[in-house]
C-alpha positions as CSV (number, residue, x, y, z in Angstrom):
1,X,0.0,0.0,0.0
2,X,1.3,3.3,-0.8
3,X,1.6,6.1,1.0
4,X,-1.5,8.1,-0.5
5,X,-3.9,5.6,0.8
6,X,-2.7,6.1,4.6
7,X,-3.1,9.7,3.9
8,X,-6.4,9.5,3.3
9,X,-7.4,7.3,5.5
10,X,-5.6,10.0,7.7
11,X,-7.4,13.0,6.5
12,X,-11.0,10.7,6.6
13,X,-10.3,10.1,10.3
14,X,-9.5,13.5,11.4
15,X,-12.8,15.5,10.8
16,X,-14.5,12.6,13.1
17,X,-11.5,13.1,15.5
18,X,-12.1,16.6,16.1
19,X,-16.0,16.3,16.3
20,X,-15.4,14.0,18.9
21,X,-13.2,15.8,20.9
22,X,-14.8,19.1,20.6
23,X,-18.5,17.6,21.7
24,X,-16.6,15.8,24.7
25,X,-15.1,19.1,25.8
26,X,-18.3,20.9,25.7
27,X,-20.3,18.4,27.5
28,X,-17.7,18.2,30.2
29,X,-18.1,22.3,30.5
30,X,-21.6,22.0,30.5
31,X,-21.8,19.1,33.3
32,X,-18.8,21.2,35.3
33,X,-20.8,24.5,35.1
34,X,-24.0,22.8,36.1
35,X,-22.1,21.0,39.2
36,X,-20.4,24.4,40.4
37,X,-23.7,27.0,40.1
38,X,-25.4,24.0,42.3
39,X,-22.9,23.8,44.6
40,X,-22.7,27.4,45.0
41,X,-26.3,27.4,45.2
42,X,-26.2,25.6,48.3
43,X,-23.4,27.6,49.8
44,X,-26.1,30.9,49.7
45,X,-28.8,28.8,50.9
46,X,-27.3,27.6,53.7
47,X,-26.1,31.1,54.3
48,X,-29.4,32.6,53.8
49,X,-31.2,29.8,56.4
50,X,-28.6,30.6,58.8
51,X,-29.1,34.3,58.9
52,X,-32.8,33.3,59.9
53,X,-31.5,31.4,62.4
54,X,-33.0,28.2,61.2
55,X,-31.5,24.7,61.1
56,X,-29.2,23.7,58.2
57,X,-30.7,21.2,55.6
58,X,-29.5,17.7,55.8
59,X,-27.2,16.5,52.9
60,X,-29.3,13.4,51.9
61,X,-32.5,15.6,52.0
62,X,-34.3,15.8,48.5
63,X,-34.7,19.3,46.7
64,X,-37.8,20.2,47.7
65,X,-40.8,19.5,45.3
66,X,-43.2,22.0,44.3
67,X,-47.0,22.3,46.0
68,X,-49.2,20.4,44.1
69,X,-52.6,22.3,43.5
């Protein structure tokens, strides 16, 4: 096999390559951003509560649902 073929196999490998790469990246940004803006979330909430002077949430309590009508 000459050396053209393994170029193209090369340059049909690489658009898919990138794709890949690029959709991983922003994925991983997404989940990150999603992970940080709920943990600072609950940094202000817990702040809030305790400026009421109520009792901290416990970790393993459930978000709280919304009232059903």
């Amino acid at each position: 096999m000459d050396s053209s073929f393994w170029a193209a196999v090369f340059w049909s490998l690489v658009p898919t390559a990138v794709v890949s790469t690029l959709f991983f990246w922003i994925l991983r940004s997404i989940i990150r951003s999603d992970r940080t803006e709920r943990r600072i979330y609950a940094r202000i909430q817990a702040e809030e509560r305790a400026k009421r002077g109520l009792p901290p949430v416990p970790a393993s309590a459930p978000a709280a649902a919304p009232a059903e009508r």
